[in-house]
C-alpha positions as CSV (number, residue, x, y, z in Angstrom):
1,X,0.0,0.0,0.0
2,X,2.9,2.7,0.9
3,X,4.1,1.8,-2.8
4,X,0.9,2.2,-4.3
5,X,0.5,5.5,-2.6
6,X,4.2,6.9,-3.8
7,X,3.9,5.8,-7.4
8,X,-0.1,7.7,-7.0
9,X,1.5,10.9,-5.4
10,X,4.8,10.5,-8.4
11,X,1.6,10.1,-11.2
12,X,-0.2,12.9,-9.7
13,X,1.5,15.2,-11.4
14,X,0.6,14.7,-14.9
15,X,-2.4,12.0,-14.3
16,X,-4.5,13.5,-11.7
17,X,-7.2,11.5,-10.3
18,X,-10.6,11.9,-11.4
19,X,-13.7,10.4,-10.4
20,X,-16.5,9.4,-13.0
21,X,-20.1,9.9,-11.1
22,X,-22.8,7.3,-11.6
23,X,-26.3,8.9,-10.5
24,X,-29.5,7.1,-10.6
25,X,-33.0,8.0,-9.3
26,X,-32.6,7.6,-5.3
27,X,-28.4,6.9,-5.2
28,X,-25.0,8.7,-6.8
29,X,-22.4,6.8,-6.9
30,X,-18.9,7.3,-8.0
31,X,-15.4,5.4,-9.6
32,X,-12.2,7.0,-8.5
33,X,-9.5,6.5,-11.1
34,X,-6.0,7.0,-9.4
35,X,-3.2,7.6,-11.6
36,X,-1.6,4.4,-11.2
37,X,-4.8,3.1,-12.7
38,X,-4.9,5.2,-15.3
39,X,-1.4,4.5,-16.6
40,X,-2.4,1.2,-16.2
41,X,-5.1,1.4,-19.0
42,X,-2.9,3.9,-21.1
43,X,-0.2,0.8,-20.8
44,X,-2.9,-1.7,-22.2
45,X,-4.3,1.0,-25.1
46,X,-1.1,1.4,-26.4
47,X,0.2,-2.0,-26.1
48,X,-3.2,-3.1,-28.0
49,X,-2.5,-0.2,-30.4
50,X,0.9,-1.1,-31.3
51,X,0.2,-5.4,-31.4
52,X,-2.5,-4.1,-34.3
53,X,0.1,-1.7,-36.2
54,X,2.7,-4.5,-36.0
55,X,0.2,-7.6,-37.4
56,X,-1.2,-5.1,-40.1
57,X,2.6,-4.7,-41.2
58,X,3.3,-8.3,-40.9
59,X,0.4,-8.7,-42.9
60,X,0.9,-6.4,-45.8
61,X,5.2,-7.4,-46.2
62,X,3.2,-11.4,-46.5
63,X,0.5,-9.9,-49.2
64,X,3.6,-8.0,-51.2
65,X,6.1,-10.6,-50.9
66,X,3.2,-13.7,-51.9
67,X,3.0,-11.1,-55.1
68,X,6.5,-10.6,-55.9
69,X,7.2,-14.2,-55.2
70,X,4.3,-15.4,-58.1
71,X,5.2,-12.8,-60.7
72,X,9.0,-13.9,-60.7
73,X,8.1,-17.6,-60.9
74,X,5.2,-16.1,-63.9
75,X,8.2,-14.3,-65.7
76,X,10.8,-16.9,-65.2
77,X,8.4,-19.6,-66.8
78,X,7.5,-16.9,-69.6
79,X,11.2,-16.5,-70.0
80,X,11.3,-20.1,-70.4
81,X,8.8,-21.0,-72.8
82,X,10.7,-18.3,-74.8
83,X,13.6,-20.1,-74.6
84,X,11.8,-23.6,-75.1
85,X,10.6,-21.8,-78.7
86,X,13.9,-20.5,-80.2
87,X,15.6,-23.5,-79.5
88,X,13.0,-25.7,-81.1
89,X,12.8,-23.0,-84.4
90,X,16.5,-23.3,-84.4
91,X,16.2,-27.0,-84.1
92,X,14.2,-27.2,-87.0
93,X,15.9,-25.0,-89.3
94,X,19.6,-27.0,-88.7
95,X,17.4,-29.6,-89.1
96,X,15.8,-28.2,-92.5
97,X,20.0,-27.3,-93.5
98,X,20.6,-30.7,-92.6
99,X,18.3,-32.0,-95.2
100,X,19.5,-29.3,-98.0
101,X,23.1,-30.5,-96.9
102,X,22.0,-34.3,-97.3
103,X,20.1,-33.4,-100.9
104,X,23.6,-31.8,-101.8
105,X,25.7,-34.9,-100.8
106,X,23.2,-37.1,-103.2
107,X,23.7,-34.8,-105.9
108,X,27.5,-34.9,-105.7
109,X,27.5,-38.9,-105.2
110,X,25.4,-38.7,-108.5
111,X,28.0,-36.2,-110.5
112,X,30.8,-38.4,-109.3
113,X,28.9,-41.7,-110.5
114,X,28.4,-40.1,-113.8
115,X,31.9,-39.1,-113.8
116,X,33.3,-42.5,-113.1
117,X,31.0,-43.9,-115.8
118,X,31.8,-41.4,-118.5
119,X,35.7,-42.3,-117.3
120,X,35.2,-46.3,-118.0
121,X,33.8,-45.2,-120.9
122,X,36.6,-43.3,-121.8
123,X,39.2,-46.3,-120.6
124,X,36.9,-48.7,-123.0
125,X,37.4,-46.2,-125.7
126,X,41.0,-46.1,-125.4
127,X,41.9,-49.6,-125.1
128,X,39.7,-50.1,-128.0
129,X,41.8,-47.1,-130.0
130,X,45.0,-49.3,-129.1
131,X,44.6,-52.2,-129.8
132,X,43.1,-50.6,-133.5
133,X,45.9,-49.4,-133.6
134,X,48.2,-52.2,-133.0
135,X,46.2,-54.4,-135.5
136,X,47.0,-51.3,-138.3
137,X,50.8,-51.6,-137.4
138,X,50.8,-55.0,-137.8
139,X,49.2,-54.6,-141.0
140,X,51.4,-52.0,-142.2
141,X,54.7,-53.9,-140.9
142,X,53.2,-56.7,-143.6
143,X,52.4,-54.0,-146.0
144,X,56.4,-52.7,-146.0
145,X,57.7,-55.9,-146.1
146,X,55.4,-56.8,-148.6
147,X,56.8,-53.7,-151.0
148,X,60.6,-54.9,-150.5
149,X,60.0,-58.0,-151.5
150,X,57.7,-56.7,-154.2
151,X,60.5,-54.1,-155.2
152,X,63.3,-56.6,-156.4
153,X,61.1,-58.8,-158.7
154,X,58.6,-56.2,-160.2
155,X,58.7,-53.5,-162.8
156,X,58.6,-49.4,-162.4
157,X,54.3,-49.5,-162.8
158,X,54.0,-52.7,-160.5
159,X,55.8,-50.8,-157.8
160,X,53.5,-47.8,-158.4
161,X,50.4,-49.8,-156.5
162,X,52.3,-50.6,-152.7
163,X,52.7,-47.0,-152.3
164,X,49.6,-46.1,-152.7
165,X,48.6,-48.4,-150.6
166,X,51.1,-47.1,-147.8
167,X,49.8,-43.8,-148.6
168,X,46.3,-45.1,-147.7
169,X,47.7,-46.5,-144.3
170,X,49.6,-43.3,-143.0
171,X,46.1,-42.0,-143.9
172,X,43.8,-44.3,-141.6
173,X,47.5,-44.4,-139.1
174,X,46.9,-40.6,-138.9
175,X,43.6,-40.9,-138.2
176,X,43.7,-43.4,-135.1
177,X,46.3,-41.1,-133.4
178,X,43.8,-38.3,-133.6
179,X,41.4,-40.3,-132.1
180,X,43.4,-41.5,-129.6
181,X,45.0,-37.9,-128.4
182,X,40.7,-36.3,-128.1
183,X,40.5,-39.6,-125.9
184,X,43.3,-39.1,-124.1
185,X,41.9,-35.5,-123.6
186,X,38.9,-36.7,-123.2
187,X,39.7,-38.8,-119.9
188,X,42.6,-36.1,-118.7
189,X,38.9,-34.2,-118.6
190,X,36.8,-37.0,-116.4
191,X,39.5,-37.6,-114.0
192,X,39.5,-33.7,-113.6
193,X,35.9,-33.7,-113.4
194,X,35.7,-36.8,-111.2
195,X,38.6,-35.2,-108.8
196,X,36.3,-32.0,-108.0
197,X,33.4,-33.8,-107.4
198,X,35.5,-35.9,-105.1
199,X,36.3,-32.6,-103.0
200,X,32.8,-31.3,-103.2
201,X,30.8,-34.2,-101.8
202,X,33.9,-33.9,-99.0
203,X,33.0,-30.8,-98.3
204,X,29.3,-31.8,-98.3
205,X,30.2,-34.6,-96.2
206,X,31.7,-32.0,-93.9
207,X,28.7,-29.7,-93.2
208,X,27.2,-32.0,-92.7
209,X,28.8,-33.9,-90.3
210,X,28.7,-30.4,-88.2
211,X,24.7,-29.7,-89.1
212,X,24.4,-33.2,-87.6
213,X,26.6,-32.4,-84.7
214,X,24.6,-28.9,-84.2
215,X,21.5,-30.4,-84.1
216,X,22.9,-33.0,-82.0
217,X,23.5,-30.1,-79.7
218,X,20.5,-28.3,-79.8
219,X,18.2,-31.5,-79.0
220,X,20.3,-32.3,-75.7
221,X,19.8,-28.7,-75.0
222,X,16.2,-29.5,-75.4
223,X,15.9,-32.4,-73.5
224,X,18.0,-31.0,-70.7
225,X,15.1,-28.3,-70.4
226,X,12.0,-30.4,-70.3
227,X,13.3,-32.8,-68.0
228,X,13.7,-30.0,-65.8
229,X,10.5,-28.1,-66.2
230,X,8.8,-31.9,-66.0
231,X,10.1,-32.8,-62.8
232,X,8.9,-29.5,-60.6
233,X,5.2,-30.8,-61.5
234,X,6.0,-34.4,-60.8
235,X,7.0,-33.7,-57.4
236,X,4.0,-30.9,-57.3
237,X,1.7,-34.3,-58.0
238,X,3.3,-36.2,-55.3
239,X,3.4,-33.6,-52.7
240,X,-0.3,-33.6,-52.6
241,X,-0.7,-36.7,-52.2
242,X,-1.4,-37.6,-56.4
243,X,-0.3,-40.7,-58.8
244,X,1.4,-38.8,-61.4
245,X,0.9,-41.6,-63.8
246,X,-2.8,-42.0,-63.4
247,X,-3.0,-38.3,-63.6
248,X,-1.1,-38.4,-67.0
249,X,-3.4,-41.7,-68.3
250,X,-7.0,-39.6,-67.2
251,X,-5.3,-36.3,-68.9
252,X,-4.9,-38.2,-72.4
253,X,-7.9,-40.1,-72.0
254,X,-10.3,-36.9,-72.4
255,X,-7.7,-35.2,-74.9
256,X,-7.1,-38.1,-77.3
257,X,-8.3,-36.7,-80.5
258,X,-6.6,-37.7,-84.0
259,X,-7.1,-37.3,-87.7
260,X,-5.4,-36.0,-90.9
261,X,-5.0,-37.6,-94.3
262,X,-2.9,-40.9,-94.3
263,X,0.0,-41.2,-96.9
264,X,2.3,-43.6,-98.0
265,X,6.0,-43.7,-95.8
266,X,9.2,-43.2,-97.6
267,X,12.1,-45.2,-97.0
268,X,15.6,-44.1,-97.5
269,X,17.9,-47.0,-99.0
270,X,21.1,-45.0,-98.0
271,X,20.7,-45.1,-94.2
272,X,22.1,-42.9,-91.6
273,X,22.8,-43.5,-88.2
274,X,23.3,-39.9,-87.0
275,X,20.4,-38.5,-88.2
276,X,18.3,-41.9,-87.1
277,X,20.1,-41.3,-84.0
278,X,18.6,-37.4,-83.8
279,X,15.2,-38.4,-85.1
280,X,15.0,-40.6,-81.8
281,X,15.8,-38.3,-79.4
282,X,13.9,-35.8,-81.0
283,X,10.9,-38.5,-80.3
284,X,11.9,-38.7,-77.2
285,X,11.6,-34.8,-76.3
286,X,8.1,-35.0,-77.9
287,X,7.6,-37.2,-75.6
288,X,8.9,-35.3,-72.5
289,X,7.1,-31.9,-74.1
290,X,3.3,-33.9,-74.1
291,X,3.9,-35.4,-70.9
292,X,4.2,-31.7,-69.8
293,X,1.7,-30.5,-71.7
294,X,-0.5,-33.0,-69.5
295,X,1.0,-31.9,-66.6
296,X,0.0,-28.2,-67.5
297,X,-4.0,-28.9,-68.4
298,X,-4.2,-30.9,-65.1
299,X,-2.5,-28.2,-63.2
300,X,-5.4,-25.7,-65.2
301,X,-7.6,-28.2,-63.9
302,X,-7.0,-28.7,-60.2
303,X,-8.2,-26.0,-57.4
304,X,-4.4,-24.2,-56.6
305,X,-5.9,-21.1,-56.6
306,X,-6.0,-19.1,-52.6
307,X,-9.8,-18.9,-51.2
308,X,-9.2,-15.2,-50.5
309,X,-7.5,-12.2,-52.1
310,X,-8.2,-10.1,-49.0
311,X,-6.0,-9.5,-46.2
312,X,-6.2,-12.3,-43.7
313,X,-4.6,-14.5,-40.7
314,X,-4.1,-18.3,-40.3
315,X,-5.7,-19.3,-37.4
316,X,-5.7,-22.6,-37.4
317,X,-3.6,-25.7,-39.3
318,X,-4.4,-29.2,-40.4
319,X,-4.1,-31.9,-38.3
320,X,-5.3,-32.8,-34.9
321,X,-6.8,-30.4,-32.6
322,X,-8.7,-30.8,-29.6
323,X,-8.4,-34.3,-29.3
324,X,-10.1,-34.2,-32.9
325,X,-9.2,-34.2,-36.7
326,X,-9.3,-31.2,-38.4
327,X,-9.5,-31.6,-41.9
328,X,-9.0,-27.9,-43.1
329,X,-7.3,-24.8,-42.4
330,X,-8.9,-21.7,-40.8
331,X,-7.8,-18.3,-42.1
332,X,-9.7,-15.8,-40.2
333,X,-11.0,-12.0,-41.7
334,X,-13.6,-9.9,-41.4
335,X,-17.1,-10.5,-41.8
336,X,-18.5,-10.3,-45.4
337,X,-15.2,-10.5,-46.8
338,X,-15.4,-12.3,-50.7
339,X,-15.1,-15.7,-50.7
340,X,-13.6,-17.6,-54.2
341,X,-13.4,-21.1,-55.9
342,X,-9.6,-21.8,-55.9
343,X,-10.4,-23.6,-59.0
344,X,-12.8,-24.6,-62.1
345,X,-15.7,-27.0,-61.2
346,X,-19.6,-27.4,-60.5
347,X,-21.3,-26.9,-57.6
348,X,-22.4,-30.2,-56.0
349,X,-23.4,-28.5,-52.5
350,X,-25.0,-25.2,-51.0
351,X,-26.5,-25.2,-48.1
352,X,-26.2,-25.7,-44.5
353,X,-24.5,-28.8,-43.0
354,X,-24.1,-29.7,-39.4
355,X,-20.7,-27.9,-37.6
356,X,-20.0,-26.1,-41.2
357,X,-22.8,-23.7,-41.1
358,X,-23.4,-22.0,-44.5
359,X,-20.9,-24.8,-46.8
360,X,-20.0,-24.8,-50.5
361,X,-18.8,-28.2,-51.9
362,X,-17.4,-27.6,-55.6
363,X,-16.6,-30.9,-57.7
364,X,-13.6,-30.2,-59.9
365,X,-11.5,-32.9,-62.4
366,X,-9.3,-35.6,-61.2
367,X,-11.3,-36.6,-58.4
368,X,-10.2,-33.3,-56.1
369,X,-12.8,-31.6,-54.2
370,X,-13.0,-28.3,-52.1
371,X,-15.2,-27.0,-49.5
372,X,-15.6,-24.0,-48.1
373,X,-17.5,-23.5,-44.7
374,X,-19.0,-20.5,-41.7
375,X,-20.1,-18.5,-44.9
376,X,-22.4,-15.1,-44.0
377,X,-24.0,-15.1,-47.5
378,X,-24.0,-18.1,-50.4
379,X,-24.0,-16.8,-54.0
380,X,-23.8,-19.9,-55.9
381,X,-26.3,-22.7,-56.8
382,X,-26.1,-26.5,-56.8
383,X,-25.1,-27.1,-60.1
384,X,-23.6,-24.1,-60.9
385,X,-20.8,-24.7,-63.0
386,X,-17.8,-21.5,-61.9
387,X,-14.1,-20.5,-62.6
388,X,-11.0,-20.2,-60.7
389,X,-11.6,-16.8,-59.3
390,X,-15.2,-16.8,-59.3
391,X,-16.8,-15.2,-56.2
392,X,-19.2,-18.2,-54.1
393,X,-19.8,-16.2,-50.9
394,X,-19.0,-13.9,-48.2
395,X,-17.1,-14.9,-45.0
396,X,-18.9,-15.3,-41.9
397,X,-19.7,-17.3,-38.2
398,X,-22.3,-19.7,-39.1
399,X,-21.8,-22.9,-37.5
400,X,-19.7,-24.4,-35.4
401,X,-17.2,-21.2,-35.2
402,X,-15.9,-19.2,-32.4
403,X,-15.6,-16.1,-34.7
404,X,-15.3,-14.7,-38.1
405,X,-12.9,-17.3,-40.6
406,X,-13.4,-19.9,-43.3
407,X,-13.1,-23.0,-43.4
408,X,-11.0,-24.2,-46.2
409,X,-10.9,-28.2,-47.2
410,X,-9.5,-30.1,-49.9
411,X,-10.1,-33.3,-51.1
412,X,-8.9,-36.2,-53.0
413,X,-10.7,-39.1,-54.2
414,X,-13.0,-38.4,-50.8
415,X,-10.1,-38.3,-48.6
416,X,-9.1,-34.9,-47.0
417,X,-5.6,-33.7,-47.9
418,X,-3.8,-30.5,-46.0
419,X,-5.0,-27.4,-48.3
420,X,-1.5,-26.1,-47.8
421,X,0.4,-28.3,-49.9
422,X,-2.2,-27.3,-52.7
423,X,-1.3,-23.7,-52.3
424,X,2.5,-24.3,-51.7
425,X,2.5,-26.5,-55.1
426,X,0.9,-23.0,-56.7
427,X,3.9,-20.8,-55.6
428,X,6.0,-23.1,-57.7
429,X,3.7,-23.3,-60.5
430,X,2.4,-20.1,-61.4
């Protein structure tokens, strides 16, 4: 008491007491606030005062940060698919220059067939020349001696007749070696011919070999990326509790469609192992880019979207609490606050259901289900198809609720699953 009354007299300077009168018809009555009271309650206003300034900070770095966070993981996948795009474009035109290249290479293997086949014929031609030619020496070798022999027994007209006839052999002899020398020419040309077509289809051979090896490049480059962008939204499928695989198999199922005309498949006789060897990995990163193409439309189609785009506070987690299961999350905001579907779907429930109060249930694909329960006001309709982002209700304390919050559940296959890795899967998705 002798401290209470020193720290009173020490206030009384800038707290003095005052007394708050109560009067009623027969009676006046009256509270006496002391000074030590008083900075008592100034203690508890401003501590109350600054808890809500500090929470509403806490609150709005969350909101900003939750916003920077999605548009960097938005423009790193944008940046991405840009990426994805000019390295298949580039893929396909070295692929379209390794087809001019190939085309090239057959046409020099053609030039250099004809070439060698022009050459034989040339070779054929000359052998032919010779051995003309050795079959007219021989004849003119009988032909001379012939004359000599014809020379010592014959008169001045008889000897007239072999030199004619010499004459007429230096004629055809004459003739052959003229041949011969445009066949010798002839060849000189082919093997000329033959030598640069030789080069050429090397140097065909060449840029090729380094199209190939390009190519080559640019499809590991390709494969490298969609493995990586593939296994984020395999482990996003497994985090929540999902079979990738069966995900994948219900995906194609409703998108399965096929047509076009059907024509006749070429075969090429020549064979290539480095370009069969590319056309299979290239196969194989078709592959990779529909299985994440899958991935994508079931990710469009599951509920990843937040429940509320308001400020608000997590009150409560999933798990066990009070001795009980919860099978939600609680995020707690004012009444009336907008309420909306995390994700496409149809309304399959909306109404009011023992300990949920007011309660949406919203079917969407792949067997995942979301409710949302403690609603003020229900906007949508039992079979009511709506869109991620679609406003259902207003926030409220219907129910089995000890103040204003919602409910959030999520569902797989009937079995609840914690909301949270839903939304944490989002952050790394979109």
């Amino acid at each position: 008491m002798r401290i209470t009354h020193s720290l009173n007299s020490v206030l009384e300077r800038w707290l003095p007491e005052q007394r708050l009168f109560l009067k009623s018809d027969k009676t006046t009555r009256f509270l006496r606030l002391r000074p030590a009271t008083q900075l008592v309650a100034l203690g508890g206003i401003a501590l109350v005062f600054g808890w809500s300034i500090i929470a509403s900070s806490i609150l709005v770095i969350d909101a900003i940060s939750a916003g920077s966070s999605r548009d960097q993981a938005r423009r790193s996948q944008t940046a991405f698919e840009a990426r994805l795009t000019d390295l298949s474009a580039e893929r396909d035109s070295r692929a379209a220059e390794a087809a001019a290249a190939q085309n090239r290479f057959t046409v020099a293997l053609d030039q250099v067939s004809r070439m060698q086949s022009q050459l034989l014929d040339s070779e054929a031609r000359r052998r032919e020349l010779e051995t003309g030619m050795g079959a007219v020496q021989s004849s003119l070798q009988q032909a001379v001696k012939a004359q000599h022999q014809a020379q010592a027994e014959a008169d001045q007209a008889s000897a007239t007749a072999p030199a004619v006839r010499t004459a007429e052999l230096q004629a055809a002899l004459d003739i052959l070696s003229g041949e011969l020398k445009r066949a010798a020419a002839d060849r000189a040309d082919a093997v000329r011919e033959a030598e640069d077509a030789r080069r050429t289809a090397e140097a065909v051979s060449i840029e090729r070999d380094q199209i190939v090896a390009r190519n080559d490049q640019i499809l590991t480059q390709l494969e490298d990326a969609v493995t990586v962008s593939v296994k984020p939204l395999d482990e996003m499928f497994r985090s929540v509790g999902m079979n990738p695989d069966e995900i994948l198999d219900t995906v194609r199922r409703g998108y399965s469609g096929q047509g076009g005309p059907l024509n006749p498949i070429g075969y090429s006789s020549s064979g290539n192992a480095e370009i069969s060897q590319g056309e299979a990995k290239a196969n194989e990163i078709l592959i990779t880019l529909d299985q994440m193409n899958s991935y994508r439309i079931a990710v469009e189609k599951m509920p990843l979207a937040m429940p509320l785009q308001s400020a608000f506070r997590y009150t409560s987690p999933y798990g066990r609490r009070w001795g009980r299961a919860h099978e939600g999350i609680d995020m707690a905001a004012p009444v009336g606050t907008p309420i909306f579907s995390t994700g496409d779907g149809v309304v399959v429930f909306a109404g009011w259901q023992r300990g949920y109060g007011n309660l949406v249930k919203i079917q969407h694909a792949l067997g995942t289900e979301t409710r949302y329960g403690h609603m003020s006001k229900i906007r949508v309709k039992v079979g009511q198809k709506v869109s991620r982002g679609s406003r259902i209700g207003d926030m409220g304390n219907t129910g089995r609720s000890t103040g204003s919050h919602l409910h959030y559940e999520v569902r797989v296959n009937g079995r609840a699953v914690d909301p949270m890795s839903f939304i944490k899967a989002a952050q790394n998705v979109f």
